[in-house]
N, C-alpha and C positions, 0 to 999 in steps of 0.2 A: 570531529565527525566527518565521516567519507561516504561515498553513495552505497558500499558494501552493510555500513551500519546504518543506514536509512531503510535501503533495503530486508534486513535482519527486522527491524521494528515494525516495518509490515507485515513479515510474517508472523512475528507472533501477537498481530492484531488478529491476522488469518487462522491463526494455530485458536486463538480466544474465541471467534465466531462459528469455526467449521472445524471443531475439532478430531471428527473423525475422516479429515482430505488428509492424505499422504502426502505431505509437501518436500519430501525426500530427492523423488526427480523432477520436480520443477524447473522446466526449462526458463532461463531468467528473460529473453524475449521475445515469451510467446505469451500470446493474450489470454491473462489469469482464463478469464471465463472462459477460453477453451481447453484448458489442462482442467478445471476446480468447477464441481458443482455451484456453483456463486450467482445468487441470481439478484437481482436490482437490491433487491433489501439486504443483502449481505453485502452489495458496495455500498449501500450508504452507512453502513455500519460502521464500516472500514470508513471511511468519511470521516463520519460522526468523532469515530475514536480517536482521530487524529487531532482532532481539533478536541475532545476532552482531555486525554491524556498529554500532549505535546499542543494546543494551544496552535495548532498549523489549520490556516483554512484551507479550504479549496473551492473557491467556488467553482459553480456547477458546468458552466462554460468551459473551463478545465477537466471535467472526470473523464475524455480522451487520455487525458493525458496519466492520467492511474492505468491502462491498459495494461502492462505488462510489469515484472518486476520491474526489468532494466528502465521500463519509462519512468515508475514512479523513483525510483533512485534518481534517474535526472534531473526531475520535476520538483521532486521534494528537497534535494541536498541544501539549495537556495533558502530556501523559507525553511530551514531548522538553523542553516548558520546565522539567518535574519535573528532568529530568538537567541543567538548565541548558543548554540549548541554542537 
């Protein structure tokens, strides 16, 4: 796993939630909720599903750090190679 498919997995947690956002030109670091109509309950959604489907927490102290693609690819690559992924 590399932070381009960490990245891919959020989007199609994104694509699952919001699936009428264009996520075509998404610039990778600029902050989601300034490109995507996304509002609190659509991050924790994106939260939620990370930790049902992949078992990845985040606590909440951290959801800075989900701000943009590029950050959650940072942030996240660590804690999916943790589950061996």
């Amino acid at each position: 796993m590399n932070k381009d498919d960490v990245k891919s997995i959020v989007l199609d947690i994104i694509r699952d939630i919001a699936p009428d956002e264009d996520l075509s030109a998404l610039k990778h670091e600029v902050r989601l909720r300034d490109q995507l109509t996304l509002d609190s309950m659509d991050f924790l959604d994106i939260v939620m599903e990370l930790r049902k489907q992949h078992g990845i927490e985040v606590p909440e102290i951290d959801y800075p750090q989900l701000a943009s693609l590029e950050s959650c690819g940072e942030y996240l690559l660590p804690k999916f190679k943790a589950k061996g992924k």
